[in-house]
C-alpha positions as CSV (number, residue, x, y, z in Angstrom):
1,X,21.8,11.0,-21.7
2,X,22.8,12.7,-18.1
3,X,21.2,16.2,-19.9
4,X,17.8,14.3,-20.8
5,X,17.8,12.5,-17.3
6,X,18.1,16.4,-16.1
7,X,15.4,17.4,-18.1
8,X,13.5,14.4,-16.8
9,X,13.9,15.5,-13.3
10,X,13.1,19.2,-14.0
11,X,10.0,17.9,-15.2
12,X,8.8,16.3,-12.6
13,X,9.8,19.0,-10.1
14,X,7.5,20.7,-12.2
15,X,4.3,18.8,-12.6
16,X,4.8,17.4,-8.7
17,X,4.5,21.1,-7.5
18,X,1.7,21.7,-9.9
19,X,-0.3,18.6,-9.0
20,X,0.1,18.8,-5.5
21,X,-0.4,22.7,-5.4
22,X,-3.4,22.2,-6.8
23,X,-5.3,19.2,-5.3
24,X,-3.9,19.3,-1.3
25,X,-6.2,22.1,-0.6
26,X,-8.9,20.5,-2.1
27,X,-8.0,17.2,0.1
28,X,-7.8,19.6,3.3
29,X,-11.2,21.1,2.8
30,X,-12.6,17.2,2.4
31,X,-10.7,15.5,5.1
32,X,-11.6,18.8,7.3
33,X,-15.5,18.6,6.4
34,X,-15.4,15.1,6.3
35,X,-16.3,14.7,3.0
36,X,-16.8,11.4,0.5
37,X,-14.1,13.5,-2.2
38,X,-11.6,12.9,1.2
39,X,-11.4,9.4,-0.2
40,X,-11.1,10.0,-3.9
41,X,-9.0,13.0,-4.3
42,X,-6.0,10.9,-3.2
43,X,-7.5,8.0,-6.3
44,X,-6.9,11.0,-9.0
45,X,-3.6,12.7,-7.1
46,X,-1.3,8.7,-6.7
47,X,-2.9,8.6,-10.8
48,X,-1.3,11.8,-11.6
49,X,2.2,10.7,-9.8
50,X,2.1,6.9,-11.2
51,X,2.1,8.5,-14.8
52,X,5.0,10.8,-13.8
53,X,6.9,8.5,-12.2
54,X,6.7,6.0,-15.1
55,X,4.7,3.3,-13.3
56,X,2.9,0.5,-15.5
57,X,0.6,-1.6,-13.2
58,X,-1.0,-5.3,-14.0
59,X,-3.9,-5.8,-12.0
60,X,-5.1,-9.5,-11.5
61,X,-8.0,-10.2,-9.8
62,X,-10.3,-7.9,-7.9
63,X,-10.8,-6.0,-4.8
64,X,-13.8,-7.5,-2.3
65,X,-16.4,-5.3,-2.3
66,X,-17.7,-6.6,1.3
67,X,-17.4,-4.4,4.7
68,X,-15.7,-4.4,6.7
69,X,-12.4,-5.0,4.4
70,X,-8.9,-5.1,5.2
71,X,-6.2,-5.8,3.0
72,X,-3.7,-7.7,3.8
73,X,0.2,-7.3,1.6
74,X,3.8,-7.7,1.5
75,X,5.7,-4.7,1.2
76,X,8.4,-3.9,-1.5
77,X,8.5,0.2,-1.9
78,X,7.1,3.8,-0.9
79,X,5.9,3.3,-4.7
80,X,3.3,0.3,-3.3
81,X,1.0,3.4,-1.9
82,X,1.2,4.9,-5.4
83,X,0.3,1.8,-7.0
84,X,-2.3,0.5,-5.4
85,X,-3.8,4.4,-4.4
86,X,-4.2,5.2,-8.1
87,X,-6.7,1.6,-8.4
88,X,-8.9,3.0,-5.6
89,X,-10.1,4.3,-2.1
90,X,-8.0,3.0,0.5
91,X,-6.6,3.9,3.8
92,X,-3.1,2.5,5.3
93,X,-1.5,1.8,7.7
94,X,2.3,2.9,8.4
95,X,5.3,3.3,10.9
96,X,4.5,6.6,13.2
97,X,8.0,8.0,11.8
98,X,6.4,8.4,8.6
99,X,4.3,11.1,10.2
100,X,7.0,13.5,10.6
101,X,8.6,12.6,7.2
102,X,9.1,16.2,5.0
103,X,6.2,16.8,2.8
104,X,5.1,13.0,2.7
105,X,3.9,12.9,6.1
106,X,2.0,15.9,5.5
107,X,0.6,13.8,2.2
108,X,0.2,10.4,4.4
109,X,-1.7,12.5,7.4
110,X,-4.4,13.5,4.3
111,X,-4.8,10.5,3.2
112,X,-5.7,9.5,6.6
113,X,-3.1,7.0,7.2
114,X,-3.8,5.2,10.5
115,X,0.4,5.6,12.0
116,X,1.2,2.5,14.4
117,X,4.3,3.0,17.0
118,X,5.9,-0.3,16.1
119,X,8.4,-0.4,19.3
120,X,6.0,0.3,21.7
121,X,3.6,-3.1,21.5
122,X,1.4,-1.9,24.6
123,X,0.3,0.5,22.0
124,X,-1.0,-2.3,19.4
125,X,-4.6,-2.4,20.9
126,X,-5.7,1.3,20.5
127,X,-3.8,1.1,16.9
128,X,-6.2,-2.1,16.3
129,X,-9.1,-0.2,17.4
130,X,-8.3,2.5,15.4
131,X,-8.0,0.5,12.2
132,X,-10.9,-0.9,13.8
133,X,-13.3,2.5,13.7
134,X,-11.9,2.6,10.1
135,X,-13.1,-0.5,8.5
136,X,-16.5,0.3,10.1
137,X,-16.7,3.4,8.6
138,X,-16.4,2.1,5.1
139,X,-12.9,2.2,4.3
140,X,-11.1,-0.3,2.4
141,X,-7.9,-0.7,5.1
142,X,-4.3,-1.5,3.4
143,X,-1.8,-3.4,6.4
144,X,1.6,-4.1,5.2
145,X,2.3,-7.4,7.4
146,X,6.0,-7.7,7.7
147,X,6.6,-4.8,9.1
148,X,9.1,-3.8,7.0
149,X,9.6,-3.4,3.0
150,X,12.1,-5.8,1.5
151,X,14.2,-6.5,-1.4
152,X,11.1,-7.8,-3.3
153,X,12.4,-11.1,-4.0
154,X,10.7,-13.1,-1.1
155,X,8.2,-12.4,1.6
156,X,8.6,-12.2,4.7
157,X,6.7,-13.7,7.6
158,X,3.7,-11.9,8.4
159,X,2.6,-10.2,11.7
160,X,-0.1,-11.0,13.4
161,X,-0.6,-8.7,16.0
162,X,-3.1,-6.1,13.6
163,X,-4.7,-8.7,12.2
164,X,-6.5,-8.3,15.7
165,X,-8.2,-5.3,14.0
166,X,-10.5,-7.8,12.5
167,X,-11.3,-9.2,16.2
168,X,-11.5,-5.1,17.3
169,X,-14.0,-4.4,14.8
170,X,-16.6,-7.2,15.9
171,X,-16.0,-6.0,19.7
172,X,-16.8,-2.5,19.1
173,X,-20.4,-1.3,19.8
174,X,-22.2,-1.8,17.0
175,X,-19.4,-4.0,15.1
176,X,-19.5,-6.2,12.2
177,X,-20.7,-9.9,12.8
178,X,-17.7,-10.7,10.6
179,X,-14.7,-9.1,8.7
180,X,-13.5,-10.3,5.3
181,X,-9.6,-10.0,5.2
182,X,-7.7,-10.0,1.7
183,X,-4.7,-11.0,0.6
184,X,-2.7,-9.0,-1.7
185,X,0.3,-9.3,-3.5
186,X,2.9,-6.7,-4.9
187,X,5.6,-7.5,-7.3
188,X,8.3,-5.7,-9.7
189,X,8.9,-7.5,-13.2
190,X,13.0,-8.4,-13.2
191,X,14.4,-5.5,-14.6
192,X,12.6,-3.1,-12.2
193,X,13.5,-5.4,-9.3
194,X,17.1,-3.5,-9.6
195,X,15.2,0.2,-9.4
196,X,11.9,-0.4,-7.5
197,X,12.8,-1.8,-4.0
198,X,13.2,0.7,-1.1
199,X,14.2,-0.8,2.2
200,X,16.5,-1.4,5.5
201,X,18.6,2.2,5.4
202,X,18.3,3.6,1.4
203,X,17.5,7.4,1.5
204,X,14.1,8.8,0.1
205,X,15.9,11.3,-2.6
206,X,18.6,9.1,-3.9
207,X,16.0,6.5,-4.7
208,X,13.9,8.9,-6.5
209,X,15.9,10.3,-9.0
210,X,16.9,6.2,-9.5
211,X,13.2,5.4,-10.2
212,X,12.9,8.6,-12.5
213,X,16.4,7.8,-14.2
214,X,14.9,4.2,-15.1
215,X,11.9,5.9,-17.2
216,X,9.6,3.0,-16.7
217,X,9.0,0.8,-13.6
218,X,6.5,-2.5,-14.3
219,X,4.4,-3.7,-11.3
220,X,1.7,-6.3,-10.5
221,X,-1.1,-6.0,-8.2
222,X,-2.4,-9.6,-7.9
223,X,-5.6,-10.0,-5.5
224,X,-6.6,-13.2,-3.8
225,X,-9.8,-14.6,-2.2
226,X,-11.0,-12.7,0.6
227,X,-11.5,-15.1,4.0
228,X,-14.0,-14.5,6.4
229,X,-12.7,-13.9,10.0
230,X,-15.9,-14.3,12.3
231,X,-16.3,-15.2,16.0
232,X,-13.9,-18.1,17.1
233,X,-11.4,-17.4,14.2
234,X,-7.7,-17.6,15.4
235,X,-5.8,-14.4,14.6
236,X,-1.9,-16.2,14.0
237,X,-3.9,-18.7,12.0
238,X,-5.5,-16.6,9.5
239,X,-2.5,-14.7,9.4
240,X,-0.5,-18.0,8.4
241,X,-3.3,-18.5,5.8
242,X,-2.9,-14.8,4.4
243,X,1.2,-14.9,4.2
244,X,1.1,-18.5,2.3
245,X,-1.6,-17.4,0.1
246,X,0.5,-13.8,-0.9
247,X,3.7,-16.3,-1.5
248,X,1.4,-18.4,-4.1
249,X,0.3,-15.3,-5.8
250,X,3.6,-14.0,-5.8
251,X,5.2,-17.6,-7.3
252,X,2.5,-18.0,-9.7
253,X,3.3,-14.0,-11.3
254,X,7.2,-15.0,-11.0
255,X,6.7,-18.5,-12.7
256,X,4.5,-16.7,-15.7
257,X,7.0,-13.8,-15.6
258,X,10.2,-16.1,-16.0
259,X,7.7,-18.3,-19.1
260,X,7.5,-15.2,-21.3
261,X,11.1,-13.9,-20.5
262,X,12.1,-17.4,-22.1
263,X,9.8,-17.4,-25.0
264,X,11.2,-13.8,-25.7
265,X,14.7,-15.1,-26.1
């Protein structure tokens, strides 16, 4: 077994350097000409990596299709930006340490990750009106509201503070009359639940050759309905609405998820 989870790891050395050898300078050229394939290079690259790492995704639901868009999840693992990259366009949003992260901040800079300095809260506004320009330029934006990943067995409270994107975006010149928001909820199955989570002080490396030792790691992406946030709506308010509407989506995979465990034994 430890020689086949060698090979295993050998392998995906392998086809990691090959992959990303071969598509980042096609992503530089795009994101440096400004180019549509700057959005759907990274769709075909997290695709690549979710097959190599193993990853078996459930979508329920849909993406809006409306503009401006921003997506609103809880947070579980660095594989959530593999998961829900390989289902389509989207742009996140992530600590600024991130950007000076080995490699994947290089990889999160291409993808044209908006990087918010959490400690420094005078900063919150021009991060808004970043994700702002964003959402008006088309993309599909991805906030992770707790700030944090967790254990993946609960979520926790949502923060509001860039959910004031939405309010950024109708104040800029030329903004949207209105922004739909969309809630979005990421779970493991059980048995991942022991591999998949990545939070408080767990190394990158160590965690890697975990998920690559486990072989297969079973996710669900489950989509809810988009609200409309339009002149007079309250930020913390549609925040509330957007964390208790991730916790039902989350209960209602864990309930079906715990049904057919007990009809399998």
């Amino acid at each position: 077994m430890a020689a086949f989870h060698m090979l295993r790891q050998i392998w995906f050395a392998f086809a990691f350097t090959l992959v990303t050898g071969l598509l980042l300078p096609f992503q530089m050229v795009a994101v440096w000409a400004k180019r549509p394939a700057a959005l759907r290079i990274p769709v075909l690259y997290h695709r690549c990596l979710a097959r190599l790492l193993g990853l078996s995704v459930t979508v329920d639901g849909d993406p809006a299709h409306d503009r401006p868009l921003l997506i609103v999840s809880n947070h579980i693992s660095w594989l959530d930006i593999i998961v829900l990259s390989s289902r389509g366009p989207l742009t996140f949003v992530a600590k600024s340490e991130v950007a000076g992260w080995p490699l994947l901040g290089l990889l999160a800079k291409l993808q044209q990750t908006v990087f918010v300095d959490r400690e420094r809260k005078l900063k919150s506004r021009t991060t808004a009106e970043e994700i702002a320009g964003r959402m008006l330029a088309g993309h599909a934006v991805v906030l992770f509201a707790e700030g944090t990943s967790s254990d993946g067995s609960t979520v926790l409270p949502f923060r509001s503070a860039l959910v004031g994107a939405a309010t950024a975006a109708m104040a800029a010149d030329g903004g949207a009359a209105a922004v739909f928001v969309q809630p979005l909820a990421i779970s493991y199955s059980q048995s991942s639940r022991r591999v998949a989570p990545w939070y408080g002080d767990m190394e990158f490396f160590p965690h890697l050759l975990s998920v690559l030792r486990a072989g297969r790691i079973e996710t669900r992406i489950s989509w809810g309905a988009p609200l409309v946030f339009g002149q007079g709506s309250n930020r913390k308010d549609v925040t509330h609405r957007l964390e208790q509407s991730v916790r039902d989506l989350r209960a209602t995979h864990d309930t079906a998820t715990a049904s057919v465990t007990g009809q399998a034994a």
